[in-house]
SEVO-701471 format. One record per residue: x, y, z of N, C-alpha, C, O, CB in turn; residue number from 1. Coordinates in nm, 2 decimals. Glycine has a CB too. Example, Ala and Ser with C-alpha at 12.3 -4.5 7.8 and 13.67 -1.06 7.14 Angstrom:
residues 2
n_px, n_py, n_pz, ca_px, ca_py, ca_pz, c_px, c_py, c_pz, o_px, o_py, o_pz, cb_px, cb_py, cb_pz, num
1.32, -0.57, 0.78, 1.23, -0.45, 0.78, 1.32, -0.33, 0.78, 1.42, -0.33, 0.85, 1.13, -0.45, 0.90, 1
1.28, -0.22, 0.71, 1.37, -0.11, 0.71, 1.29, 0.00, 0.79, 1.34, 0.11, 0.80, 1.41, -0.06, 0.57, 2
END
This chain:
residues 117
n_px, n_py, n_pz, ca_px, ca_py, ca_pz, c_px, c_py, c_pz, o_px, o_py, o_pz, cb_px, cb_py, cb_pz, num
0.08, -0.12, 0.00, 0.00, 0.00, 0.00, 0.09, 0.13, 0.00, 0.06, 0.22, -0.07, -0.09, 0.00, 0.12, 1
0.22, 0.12, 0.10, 0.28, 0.22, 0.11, 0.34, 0.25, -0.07, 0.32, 0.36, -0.13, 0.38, 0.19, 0.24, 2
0.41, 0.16, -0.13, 0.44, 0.19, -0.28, 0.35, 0.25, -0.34, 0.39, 0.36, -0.39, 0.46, 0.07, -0.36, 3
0.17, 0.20, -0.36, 0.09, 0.27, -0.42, 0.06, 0.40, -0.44, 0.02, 0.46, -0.53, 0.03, 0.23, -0.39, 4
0.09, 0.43, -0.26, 0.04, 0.56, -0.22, 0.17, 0.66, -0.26, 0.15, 0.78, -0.24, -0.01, 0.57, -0.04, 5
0.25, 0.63, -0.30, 0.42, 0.65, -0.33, 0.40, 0.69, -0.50, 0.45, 0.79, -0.54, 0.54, 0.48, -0.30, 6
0.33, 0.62, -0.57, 0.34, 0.62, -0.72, 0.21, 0.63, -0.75, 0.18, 0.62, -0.87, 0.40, 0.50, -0.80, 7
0.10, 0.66, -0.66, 0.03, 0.74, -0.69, -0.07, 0.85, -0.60, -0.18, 0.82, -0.55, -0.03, 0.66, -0.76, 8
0.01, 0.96, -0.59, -0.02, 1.05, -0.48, -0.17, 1.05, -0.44, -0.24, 1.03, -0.34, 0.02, 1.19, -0.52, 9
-0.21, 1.09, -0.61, -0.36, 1.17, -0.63, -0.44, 1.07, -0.66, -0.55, 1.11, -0.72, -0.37, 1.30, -0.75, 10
-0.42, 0.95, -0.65, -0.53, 0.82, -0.70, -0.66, 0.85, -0.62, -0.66, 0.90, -0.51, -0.48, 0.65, -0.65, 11
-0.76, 0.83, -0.69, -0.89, 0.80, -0.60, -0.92, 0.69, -0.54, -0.94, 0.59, -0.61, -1.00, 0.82, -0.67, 12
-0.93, 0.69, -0.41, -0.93, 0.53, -0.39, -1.12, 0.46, -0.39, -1.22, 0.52, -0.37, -0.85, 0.51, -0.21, 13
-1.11, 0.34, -0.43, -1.18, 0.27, -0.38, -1.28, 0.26, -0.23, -1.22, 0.27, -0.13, -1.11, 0.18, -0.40, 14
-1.41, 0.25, -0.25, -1.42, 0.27, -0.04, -1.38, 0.12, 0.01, -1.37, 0.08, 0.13, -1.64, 0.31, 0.06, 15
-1.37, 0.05, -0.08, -1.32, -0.11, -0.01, -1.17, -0.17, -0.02, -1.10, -0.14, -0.12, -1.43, -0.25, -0.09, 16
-1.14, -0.22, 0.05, -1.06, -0.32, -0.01, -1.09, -0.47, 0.07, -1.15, -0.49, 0.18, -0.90, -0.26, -0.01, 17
-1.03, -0.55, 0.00, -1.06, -0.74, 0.03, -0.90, -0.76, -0.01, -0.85, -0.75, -0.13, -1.21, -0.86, -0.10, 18
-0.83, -0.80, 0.12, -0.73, -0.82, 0.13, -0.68, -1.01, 0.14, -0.70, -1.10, 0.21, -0.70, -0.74, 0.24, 19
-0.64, -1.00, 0.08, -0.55, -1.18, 0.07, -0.55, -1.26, 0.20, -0.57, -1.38, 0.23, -0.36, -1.18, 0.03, 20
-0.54, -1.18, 0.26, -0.48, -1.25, 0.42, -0.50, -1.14, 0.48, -0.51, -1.04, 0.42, -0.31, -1.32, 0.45, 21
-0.50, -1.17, 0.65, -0.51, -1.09, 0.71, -0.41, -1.02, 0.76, -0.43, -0.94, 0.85, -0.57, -1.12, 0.78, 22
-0.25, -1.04, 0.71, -0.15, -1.00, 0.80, -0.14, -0.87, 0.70, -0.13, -0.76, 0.75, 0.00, -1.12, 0.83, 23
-0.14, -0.89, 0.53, -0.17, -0.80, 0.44, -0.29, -0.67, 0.50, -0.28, -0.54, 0.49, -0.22, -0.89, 0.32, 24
-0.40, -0.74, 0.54, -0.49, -0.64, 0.59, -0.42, -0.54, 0.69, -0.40, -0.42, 0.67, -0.62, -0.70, 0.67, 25
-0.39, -0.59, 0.76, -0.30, -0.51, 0.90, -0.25, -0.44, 0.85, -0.29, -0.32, 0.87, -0.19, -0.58, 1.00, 26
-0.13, -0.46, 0.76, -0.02, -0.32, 0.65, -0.13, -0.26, 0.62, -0.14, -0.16, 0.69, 0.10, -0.36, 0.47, 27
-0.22, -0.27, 0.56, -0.30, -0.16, 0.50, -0.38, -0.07, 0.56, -0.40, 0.04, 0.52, -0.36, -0.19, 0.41, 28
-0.43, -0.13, 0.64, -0.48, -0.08, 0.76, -0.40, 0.04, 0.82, -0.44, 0.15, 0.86, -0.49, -0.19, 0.85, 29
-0.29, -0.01, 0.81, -0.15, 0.09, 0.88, -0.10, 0.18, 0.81, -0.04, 0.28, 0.85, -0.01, 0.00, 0.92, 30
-0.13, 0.15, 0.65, -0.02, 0.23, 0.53, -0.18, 0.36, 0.54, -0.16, 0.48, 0.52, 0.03, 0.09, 0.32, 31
-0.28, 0.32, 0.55, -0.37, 0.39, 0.53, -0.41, 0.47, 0.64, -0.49, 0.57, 0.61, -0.47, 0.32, 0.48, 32
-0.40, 0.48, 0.76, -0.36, 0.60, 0.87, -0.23, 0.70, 0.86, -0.23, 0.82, 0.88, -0.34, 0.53, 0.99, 33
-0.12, 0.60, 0.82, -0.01, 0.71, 0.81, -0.06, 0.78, 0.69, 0.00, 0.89, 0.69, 0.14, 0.66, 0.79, 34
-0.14, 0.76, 0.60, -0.17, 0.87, 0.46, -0.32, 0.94, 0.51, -0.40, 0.98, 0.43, -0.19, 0.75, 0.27, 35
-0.34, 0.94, 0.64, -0.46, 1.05, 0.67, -0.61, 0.99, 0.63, -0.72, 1.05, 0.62, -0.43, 1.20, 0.57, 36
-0.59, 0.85, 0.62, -0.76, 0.81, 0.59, -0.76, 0.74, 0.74, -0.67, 0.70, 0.82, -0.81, 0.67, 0.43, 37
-0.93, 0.75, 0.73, -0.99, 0.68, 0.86, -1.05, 0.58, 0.81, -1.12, 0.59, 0.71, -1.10, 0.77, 0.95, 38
-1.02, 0.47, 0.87, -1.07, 0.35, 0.85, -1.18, 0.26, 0.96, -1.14, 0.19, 1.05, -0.94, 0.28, 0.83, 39
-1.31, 0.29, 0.94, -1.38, 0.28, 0.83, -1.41, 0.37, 0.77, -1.43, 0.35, 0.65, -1.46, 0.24, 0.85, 40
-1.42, 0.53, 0.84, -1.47, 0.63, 0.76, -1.45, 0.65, 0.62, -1.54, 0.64, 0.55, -1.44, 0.72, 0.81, 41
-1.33, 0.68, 0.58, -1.26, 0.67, 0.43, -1.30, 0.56, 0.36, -1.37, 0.57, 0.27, -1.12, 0.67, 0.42, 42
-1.22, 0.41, 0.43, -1.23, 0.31, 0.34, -1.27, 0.22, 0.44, -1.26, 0.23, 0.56, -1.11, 0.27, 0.24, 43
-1.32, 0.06, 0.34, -1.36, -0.02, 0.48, -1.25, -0.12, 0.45, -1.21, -0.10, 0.33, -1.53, -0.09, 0.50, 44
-1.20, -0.20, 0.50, -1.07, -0.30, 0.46, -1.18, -0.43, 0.55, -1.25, -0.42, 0.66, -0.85, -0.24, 0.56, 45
-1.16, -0.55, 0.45, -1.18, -0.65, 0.49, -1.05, -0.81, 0.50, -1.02, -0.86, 0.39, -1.29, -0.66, 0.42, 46
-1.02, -0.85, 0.56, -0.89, -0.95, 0.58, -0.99, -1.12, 0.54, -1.11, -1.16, 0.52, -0.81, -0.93, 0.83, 47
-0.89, -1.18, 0.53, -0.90, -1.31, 0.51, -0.83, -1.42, 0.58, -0.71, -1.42, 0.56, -0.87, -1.33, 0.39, 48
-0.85, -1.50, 0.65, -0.85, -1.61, 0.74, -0.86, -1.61, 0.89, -0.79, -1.69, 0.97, -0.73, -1.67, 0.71, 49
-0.96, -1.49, 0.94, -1.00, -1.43, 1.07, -0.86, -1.45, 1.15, -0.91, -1.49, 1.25, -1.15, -1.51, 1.16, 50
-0.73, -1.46, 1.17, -0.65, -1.48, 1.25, -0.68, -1.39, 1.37, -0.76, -1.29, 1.36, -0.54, -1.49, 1.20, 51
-0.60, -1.45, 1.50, -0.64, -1.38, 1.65, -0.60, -1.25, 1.61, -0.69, -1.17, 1.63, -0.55, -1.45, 1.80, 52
-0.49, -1.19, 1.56, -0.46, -1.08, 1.57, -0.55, -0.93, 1.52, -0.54, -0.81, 1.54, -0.34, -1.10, 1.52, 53
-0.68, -1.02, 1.43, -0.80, -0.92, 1.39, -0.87, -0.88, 1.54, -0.96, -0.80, 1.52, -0.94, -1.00, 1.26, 54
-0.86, -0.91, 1.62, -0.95, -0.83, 1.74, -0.86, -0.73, 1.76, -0.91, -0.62, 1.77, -1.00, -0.91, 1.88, 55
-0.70, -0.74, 1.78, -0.65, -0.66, 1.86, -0.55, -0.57, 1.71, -0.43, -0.56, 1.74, -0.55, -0.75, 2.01, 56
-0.57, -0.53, 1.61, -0.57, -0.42, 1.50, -0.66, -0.31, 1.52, -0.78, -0.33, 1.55, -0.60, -0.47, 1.35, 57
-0.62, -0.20, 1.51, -0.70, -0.03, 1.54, -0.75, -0.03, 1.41, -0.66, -0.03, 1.32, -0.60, 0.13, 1.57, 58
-0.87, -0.02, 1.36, -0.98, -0.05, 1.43, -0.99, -0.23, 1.39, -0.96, -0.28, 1.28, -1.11, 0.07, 1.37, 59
-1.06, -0.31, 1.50, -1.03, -0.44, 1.51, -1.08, -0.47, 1.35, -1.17, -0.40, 1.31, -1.10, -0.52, 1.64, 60
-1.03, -0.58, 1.28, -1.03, -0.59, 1.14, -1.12, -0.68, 1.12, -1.13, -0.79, 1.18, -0.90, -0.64, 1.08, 61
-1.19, -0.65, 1.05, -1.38, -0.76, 0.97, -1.23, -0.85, 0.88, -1.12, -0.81, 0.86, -1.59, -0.60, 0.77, 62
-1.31, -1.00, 0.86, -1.20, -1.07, 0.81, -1.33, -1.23, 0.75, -1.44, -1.25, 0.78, -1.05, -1.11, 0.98, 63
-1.27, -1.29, 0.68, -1.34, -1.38, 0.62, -1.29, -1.50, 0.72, -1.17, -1.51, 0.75, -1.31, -1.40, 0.46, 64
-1.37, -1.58, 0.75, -1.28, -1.71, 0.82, -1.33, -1.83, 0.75, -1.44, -1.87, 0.72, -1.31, -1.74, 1.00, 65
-1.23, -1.88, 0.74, -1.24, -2.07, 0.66, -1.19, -2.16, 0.79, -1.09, -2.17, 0.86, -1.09, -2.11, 0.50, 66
-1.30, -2.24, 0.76, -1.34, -2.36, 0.83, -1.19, -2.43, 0.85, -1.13, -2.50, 0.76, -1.46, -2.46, 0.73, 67
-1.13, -2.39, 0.98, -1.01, -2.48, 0.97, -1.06, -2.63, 0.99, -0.97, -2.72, 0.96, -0.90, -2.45, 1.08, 68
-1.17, -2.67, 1.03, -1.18, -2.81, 1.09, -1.22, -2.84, 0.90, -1.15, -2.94, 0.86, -1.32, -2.84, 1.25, 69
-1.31, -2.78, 0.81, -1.32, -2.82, 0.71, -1.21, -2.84, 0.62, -1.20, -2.94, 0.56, -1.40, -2.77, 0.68, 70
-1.12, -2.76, 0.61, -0.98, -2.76, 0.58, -0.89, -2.90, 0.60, -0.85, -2.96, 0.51, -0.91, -2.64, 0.66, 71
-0.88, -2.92, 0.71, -0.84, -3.02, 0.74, -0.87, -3.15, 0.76, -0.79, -3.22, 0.81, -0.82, -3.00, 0.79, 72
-1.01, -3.20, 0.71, -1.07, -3.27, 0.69, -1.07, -3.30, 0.56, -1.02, -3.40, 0.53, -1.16, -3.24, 0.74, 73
-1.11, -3.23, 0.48, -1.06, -3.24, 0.33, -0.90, -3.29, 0.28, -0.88, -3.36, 0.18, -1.07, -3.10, 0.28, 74
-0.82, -3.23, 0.34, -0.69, -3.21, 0.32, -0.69, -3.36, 0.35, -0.68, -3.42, 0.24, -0.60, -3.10, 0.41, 75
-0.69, -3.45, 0.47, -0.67, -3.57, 0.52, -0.76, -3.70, 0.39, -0.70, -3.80, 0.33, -0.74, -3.56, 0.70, 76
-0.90, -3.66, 0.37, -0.97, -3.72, 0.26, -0.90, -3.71, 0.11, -0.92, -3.79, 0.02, -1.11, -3.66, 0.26, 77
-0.80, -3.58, 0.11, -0.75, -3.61, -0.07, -0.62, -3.69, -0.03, -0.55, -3.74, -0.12, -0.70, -3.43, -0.18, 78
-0.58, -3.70, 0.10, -0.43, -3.76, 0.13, -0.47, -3.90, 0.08, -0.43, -3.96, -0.02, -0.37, -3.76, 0.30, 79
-0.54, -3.95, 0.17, -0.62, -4.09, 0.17, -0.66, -4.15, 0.04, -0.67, -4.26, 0.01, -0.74, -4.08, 0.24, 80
-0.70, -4.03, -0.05, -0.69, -4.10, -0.21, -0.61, -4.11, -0.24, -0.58, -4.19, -0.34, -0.74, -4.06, -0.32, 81
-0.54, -4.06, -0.20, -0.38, -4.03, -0.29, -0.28, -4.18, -0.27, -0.22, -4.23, -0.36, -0.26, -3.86, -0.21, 82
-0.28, -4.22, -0.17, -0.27, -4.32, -0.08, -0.33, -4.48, -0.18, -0.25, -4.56, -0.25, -0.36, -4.27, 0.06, 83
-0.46, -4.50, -0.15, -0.54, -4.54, -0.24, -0.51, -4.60, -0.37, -0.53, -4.72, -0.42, -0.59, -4.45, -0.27, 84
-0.46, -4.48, -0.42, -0.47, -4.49, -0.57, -0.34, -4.46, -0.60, -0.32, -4.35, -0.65, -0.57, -4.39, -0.65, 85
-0.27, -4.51, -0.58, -0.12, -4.47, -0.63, -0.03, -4.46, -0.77, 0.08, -4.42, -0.79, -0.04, -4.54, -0.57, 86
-0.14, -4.52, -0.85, -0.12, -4.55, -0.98, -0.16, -4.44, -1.07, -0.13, -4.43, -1.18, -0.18, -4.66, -1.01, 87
-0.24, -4.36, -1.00, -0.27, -4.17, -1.04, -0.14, -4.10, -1.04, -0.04, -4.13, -0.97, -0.37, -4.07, -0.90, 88
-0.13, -4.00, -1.13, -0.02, -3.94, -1.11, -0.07, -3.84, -1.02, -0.19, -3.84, -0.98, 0.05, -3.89, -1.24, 89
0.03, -3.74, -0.98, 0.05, -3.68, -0.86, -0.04, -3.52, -0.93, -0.12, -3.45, -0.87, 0.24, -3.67, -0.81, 90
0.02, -3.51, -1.08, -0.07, -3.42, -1.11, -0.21, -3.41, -1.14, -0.25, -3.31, -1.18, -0.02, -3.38, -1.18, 91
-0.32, -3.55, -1.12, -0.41, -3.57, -1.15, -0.46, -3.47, -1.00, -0.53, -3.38, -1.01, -0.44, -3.72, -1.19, 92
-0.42, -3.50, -0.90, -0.49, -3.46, -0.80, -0.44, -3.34, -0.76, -0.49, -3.33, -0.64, -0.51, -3.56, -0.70, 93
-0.36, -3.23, -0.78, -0.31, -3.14, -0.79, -0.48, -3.07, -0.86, -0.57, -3.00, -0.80, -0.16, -3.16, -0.85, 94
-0.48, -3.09, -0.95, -0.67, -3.03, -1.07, -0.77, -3.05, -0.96, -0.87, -2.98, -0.98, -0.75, -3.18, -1.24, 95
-0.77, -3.11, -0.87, -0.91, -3.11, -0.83, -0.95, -3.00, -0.75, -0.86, -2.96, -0.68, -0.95, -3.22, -0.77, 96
-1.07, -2.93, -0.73, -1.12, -2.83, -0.69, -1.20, -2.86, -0.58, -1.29, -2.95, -0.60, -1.19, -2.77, -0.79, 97
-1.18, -2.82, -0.42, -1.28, -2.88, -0.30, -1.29, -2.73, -0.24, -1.21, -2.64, -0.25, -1.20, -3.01, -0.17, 98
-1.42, -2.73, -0.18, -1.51, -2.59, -0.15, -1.51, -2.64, -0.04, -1.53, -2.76, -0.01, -1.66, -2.54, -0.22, 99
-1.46, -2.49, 0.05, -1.45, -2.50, 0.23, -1.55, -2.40, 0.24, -1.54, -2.29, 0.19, -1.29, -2.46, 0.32, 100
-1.63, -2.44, 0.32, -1.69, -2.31, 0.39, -1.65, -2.17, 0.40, -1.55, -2.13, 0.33, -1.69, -2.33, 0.51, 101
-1.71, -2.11, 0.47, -1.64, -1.95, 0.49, -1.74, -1.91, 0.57, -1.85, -1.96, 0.58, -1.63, -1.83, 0.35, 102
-1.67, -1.78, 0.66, -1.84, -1.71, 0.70, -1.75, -1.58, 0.72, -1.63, -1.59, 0.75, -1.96, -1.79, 0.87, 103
-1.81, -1.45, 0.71, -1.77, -1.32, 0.72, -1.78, -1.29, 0.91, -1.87, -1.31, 1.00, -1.90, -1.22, 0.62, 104
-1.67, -1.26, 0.92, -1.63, -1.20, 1.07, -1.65, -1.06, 1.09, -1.55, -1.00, 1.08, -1.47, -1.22, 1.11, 105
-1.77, -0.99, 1.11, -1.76, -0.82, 1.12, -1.71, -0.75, 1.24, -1.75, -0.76, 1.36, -1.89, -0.76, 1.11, 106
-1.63, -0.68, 1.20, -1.59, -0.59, 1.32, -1.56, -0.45, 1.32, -1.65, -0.41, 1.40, -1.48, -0.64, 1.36, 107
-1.51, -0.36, 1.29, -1.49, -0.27, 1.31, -1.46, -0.21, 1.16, -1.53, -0.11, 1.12, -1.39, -0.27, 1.41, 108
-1.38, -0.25, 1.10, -1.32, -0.23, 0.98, -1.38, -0.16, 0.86, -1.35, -0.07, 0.78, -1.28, -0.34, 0.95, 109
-1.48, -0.22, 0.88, -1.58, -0.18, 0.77, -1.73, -0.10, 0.79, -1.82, -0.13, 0.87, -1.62, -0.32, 0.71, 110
-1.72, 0.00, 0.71, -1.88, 0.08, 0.68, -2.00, 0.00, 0.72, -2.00, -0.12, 0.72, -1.90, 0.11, 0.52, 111
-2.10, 0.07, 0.74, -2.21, 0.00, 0.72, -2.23, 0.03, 0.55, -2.19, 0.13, 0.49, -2.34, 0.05, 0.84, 112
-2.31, -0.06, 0.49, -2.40, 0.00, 0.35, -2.45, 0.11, 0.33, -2.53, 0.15, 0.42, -2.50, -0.06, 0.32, 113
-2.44, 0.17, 0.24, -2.51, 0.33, 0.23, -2.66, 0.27, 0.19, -2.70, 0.16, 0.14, -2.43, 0.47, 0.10, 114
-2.71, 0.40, 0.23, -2.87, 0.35, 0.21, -2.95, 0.37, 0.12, -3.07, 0.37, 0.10, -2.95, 0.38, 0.30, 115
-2.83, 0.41, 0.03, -2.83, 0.46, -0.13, -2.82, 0.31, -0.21, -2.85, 0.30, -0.33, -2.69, 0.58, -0.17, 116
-2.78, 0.23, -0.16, -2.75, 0.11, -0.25, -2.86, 0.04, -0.27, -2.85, -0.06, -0.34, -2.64, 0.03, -0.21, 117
END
């Protein structure tokens, strides 16, 4: 964020951002006070994988959380094929696509909806 705000002074920002991870959220969160925005007021920042450290970030960070128990559950069930079937190549199961849960963590970070939308 800090590069952005570096190479582009006068950008208009976005009111959101959806950050990769939450440790990413935290820098921006941070890069975006030292450049005079209020977060939520200015922009709302949302993080990804709820880690502990979203309660204790100014202002505490809204974050996506994935099912670690589903994560790991999955992870153990593609081992087990893999196991299985050994006569698969390694890149057959590298392609496959498995959907974990999610649920939105709100906290501080983010706006409410305008009531324009």
């Amino acid at each position: 964020m800090r590069q952005f705000f570096e190479s582009h002074p006068s950008y208009d920002i976005p009111d959101a951002f959806v950050c990769d991870d939450d440790t990413m959220a935290s820098g921006a969160l941070r890069a975006f006070s030292e450049h005079g925005y209020k977060v939520p007021g200015d922009i709302s920042i949302i993080g990804f994988n709820d880690r502990p450290n979203c309660e204790v970030t100014t202002p505490p960070l809204t974050s996506i959380n994935v099912s670690k128990q589903g994560l790991a559950g999955e992870s153990v069930d593609e081992l087990m094929r893999m196991i299985q079937n050994p006569d698969k190549s390694t890149q057959e199961f590298r392609s496959r696509k498995i959907r974990i849960g999610t649920k939105l963590t709100v906290r501080e970070s983010v706006s409410p909806p305008s009531k324009n939308v």
